[in-house]
C-alpha positions as CSV (number, residue, x, y, z in Angstrom):
1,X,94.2,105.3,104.4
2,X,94.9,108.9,105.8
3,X,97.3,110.8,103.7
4,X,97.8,114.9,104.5
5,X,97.8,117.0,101.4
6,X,97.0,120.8,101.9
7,X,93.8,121.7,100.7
8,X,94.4,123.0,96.8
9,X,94.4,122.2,93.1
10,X,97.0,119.4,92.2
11,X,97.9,117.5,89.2
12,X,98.0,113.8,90.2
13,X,100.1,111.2,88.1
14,X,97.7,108.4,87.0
15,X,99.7,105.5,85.2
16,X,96.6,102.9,85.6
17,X,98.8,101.2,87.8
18,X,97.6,99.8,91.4
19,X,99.7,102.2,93.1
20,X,98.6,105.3,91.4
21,X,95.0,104.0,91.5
22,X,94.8,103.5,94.9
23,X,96.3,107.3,95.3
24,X,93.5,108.3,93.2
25,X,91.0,106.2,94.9
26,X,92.1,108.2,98.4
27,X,92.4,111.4,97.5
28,X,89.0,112.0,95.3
29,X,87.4,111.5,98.3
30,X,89.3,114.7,99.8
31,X,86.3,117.6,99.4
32,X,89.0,120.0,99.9
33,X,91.4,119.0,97.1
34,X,90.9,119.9,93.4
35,X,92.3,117.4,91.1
36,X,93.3,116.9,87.6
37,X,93.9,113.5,86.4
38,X,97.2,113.1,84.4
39,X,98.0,110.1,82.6
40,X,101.3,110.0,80.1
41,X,101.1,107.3,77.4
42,X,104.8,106.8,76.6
43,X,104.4,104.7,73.8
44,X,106.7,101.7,74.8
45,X,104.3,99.1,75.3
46,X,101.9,97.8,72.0
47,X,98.7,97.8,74.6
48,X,99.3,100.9,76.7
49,X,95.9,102.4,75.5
50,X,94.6,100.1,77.9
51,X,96.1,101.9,80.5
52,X,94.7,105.4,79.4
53,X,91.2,104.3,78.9
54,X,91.3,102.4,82.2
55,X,92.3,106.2,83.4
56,X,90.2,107.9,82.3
57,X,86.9,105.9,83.3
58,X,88.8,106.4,87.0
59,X,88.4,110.0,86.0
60,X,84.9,110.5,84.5
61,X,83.6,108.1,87.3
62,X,85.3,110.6,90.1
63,X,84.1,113.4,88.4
64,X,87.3,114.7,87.8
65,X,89.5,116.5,84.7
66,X,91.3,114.2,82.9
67,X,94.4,115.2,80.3
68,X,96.9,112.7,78.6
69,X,99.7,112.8,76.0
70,X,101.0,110.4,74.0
71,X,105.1,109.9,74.0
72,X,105.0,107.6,71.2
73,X,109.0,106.7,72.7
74,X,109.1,103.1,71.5
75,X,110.1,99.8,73.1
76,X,113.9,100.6,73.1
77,X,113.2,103.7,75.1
78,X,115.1,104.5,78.3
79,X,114.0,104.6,81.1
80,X,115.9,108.0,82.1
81,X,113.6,109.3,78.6
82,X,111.1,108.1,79.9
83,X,110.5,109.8,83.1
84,X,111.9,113.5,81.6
85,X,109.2,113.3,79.1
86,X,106.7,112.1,81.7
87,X,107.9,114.8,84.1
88,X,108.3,117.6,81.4
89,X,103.8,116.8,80.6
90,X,103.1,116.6,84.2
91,X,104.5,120.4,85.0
92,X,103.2,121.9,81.2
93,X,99.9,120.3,83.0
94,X,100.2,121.6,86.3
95,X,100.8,125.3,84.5
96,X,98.2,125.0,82.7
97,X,95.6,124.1,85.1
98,X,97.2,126.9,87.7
99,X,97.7,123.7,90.0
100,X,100.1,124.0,93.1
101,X,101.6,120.7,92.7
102,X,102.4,117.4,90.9
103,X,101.4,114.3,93.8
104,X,102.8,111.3,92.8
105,X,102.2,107.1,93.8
106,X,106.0,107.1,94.6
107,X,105.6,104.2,97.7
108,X,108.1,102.8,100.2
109,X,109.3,100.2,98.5
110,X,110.2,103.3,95.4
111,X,111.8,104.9,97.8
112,X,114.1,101.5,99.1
113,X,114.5,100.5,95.3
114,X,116.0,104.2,94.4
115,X,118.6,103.9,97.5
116,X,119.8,99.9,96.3
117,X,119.7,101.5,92.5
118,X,122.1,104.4,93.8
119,X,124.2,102.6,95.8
120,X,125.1,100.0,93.0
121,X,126.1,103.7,91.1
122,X,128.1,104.5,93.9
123,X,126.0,107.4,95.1
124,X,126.8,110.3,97.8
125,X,124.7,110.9,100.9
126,X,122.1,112.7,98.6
127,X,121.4,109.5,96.2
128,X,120.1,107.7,99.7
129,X,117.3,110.6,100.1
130,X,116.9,111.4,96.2
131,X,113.5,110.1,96.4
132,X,111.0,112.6,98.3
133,X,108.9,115.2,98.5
134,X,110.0,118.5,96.8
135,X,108.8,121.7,96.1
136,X,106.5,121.0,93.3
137,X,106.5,117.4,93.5
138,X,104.1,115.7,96.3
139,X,105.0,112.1,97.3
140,X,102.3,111.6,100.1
141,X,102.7,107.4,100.0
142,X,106.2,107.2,100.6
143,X,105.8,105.6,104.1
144,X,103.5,103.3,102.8
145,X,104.7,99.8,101.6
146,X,103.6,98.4,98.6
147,X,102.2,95.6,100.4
148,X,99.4,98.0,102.1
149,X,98.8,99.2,98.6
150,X,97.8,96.3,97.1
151,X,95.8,95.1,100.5
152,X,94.0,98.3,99.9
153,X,93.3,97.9,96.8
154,X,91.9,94.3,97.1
155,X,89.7,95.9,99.9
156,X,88.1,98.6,97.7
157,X,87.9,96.6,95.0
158,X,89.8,98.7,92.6
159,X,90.5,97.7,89.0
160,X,94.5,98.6,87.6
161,X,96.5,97.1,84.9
162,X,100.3,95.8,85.2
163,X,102.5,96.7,83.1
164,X,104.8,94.1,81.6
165,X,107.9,96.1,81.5
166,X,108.0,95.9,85.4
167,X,109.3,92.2,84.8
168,X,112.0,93.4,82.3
169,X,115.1,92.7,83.7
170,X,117.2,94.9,80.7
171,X,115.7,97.9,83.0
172,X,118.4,98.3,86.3
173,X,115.4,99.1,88.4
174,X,113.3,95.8,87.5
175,X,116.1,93.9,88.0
176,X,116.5,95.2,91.4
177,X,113.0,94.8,92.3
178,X,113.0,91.3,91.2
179,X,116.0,90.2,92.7
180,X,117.3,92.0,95.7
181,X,113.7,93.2,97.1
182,X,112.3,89.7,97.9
183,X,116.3,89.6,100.1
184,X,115.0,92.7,102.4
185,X,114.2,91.0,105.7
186,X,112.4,93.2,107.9
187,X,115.4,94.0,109.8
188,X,117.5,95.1,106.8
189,X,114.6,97.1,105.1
190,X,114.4,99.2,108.4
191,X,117.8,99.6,108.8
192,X,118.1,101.0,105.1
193,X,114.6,103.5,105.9
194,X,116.2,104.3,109.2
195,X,119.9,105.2,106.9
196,X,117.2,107.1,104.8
197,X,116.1,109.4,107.7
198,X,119.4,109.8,109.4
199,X,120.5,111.1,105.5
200,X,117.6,112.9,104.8
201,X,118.7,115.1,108.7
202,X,121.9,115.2,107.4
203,X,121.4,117.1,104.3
204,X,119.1,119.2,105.5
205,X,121.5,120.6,108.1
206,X,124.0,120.6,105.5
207,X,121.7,123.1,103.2
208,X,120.7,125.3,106.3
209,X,124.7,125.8,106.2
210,X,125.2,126.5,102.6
211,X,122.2,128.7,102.5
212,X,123.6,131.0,105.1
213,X,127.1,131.5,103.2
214,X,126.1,134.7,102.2
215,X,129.4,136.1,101.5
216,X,129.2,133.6,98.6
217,X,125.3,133.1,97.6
218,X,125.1,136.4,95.8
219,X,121.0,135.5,94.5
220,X,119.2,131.9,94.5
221,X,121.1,131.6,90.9
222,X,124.0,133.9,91.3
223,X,127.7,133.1,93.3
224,X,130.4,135.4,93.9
225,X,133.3,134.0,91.7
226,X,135.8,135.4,93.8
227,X,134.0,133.7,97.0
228,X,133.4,130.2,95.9
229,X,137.1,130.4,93.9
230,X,138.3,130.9,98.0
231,X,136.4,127.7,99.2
232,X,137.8,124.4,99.9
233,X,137.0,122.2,96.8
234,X,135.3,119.7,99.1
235,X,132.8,123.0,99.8
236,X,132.7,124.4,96.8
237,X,130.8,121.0,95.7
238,X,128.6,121.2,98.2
239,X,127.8,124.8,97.3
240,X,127.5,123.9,93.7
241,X,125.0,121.5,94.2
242,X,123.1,123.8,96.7
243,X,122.8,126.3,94.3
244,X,121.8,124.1,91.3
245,X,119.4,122.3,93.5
246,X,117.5,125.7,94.1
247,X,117.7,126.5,90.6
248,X,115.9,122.9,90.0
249,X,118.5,121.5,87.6
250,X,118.1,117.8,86.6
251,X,120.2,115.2,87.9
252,X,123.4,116.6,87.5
253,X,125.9,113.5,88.5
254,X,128.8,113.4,90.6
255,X,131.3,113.7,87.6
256,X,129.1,116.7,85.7
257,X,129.5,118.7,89.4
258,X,133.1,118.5,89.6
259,X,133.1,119.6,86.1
260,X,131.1,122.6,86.5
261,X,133.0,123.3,89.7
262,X,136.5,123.2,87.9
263,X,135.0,125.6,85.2
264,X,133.8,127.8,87.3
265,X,136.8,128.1,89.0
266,X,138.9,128.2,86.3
267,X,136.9,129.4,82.6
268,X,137.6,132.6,81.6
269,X,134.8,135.4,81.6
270,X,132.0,135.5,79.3
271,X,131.4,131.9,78.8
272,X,128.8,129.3,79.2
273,X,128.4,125.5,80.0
274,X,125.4,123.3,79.6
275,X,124.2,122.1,82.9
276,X,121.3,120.1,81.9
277,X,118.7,120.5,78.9
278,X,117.1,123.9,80.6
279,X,119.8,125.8,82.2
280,X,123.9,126.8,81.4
281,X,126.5,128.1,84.0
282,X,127.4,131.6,83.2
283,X,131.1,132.4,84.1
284,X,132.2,136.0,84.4
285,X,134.8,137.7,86.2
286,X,132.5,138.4,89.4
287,X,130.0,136.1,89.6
288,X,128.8,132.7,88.3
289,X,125.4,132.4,87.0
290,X,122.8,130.0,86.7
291,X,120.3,131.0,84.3
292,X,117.7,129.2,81.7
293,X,119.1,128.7,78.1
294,X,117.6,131.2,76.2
295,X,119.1,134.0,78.4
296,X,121.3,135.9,76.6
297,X,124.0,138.2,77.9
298,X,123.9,142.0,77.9
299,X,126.7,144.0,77.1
């Protein structure tokens, strides 16, 4: 299996899973890559150690670093928790180690599960491409089907463990996999991968756009109020989201953006407005800023 990562230190996301061990598998034989292997123990499942010393015999056997955390979340966690806390130790990792990147087991059949799971939310155009390479994150199977993975696997002989919350059905992502998965023919799963691409074009046209509006972009996290106040509202979301995407703010929703896009239009100077747990909306009589939260203002 032939997977092109740029030669470099990385943090790679080891769950114990046969996905993630078969990503680990390929890449420690890469002379030219420098990995760290990163397992988060979110504390939902009663046998999870399993999983971490399963890991980290993968690790010492590869010759590789090994780091791990314990979430200690409980069974009732979500599973939006879940990956923020799994995502929030994978990047305190990644600085740590003075890695260039997160890569990730994140397959084809992920990446058809995440467009099903945002359709039935009523998604946008960008919920059919949400799941992909991006800056720090490195998603290197995402053209490979599961099926492949676990052929491999079999192949190579590779040990992994399941975990037996993939069959709980309470999770909207399980339930999806279990029931409308197995429904893909092989016509309708290329026609959704093919929606995927024509999506994933799309937006990245889109974004060139945005990104030359430069009347309006003042700085990656700063907009001219007066500017963006002038744009059609149906643009003004569309630069919104540009601008918070750069800024790499978390899953702000459809309902949250037209929000922040009212306020900014609208608030008075010299307020704020949460846009996720690390960054607020800064509205003053010029410009609208996006800045961390513990940025206070001068003056």
């Amino acid at each position: 299996m032939e997977l092109e990562i740029q030669p470099g230190k990385y943090v790679v996301a080891v769950s114990g899973g046969v996905d993630s061990m078969v990503l680990l598998h390929v890449l420690a034989q890469k002379a030219e890559l420098q990995l760290v292997v990163a397992h988060y123990d979110h504390g939902i499942r009663f046998d999870s150690g399993h999983d971490r010393a399963l890991v980290a015999q993968a690790a010492a056997a590869y010759k590789l670093s090994f780091v791990y955390e314990e979430g200690n979340l409980g069974a009732r966690a979500s599973e939006a928790e879940a990956r923020t806390r799994r995502y929030d130790f994978l990047r305190r990792a990644m600085k740590q180690h003075n890695a260039k990147g997160i890569i990730t087991a994140h397959h084809q059949d992920d990446l058809l599960e995440t467009m099903l799971l945002n359709m039935q939310r009523g998604t946008h155009r960008r919920g059919l491409t949400s799941l992909q390479s991006s800056g720090e994150i490195i998603r290197p199977l995402l053209d490979v089907p599961k099926q492949d993975l676990l052929t491999y696997a079999s192949q190579q002989r590779l040990q992994w463990r399941e975990d037996s919350t993939n069959t709980d059905t309470r999770y909207r992502r399980n339930h999806i996999r279990q029931q409308l998965m197995p429904q893909l023919t092989p016509l309708r799963r290329e026609a959704l991968l093919r929606l995927h691409r024509q999506m994933k074009a799309t937006n990245a046209a889109i974004d060139a756009e945005l990104a030359a509006l430069s009347h309006v972009h003042v700085a990656p996290n700063i907009l001219n109020r007066y500017q963006f106040i002038m744009l059609p509202h149906i643009v003004a979301k569309e630069v919104m989201a540009h601008c918070l995407r750069a800024n790499n703010a978390e899953d702000v929703d459809r309902v949250n953006l037209e929000l922040l896009v009212a306020r900014a239009k609208t608030a008075r100077p010299r307020t704020r407005y949460d846009i996720d747990k690390q960054l607020v909306l800064e509205v003053d009589r010029r410009s609208l800023k996006i800045v961390p939260r513990s940025h206070r203002k001068s003056g």
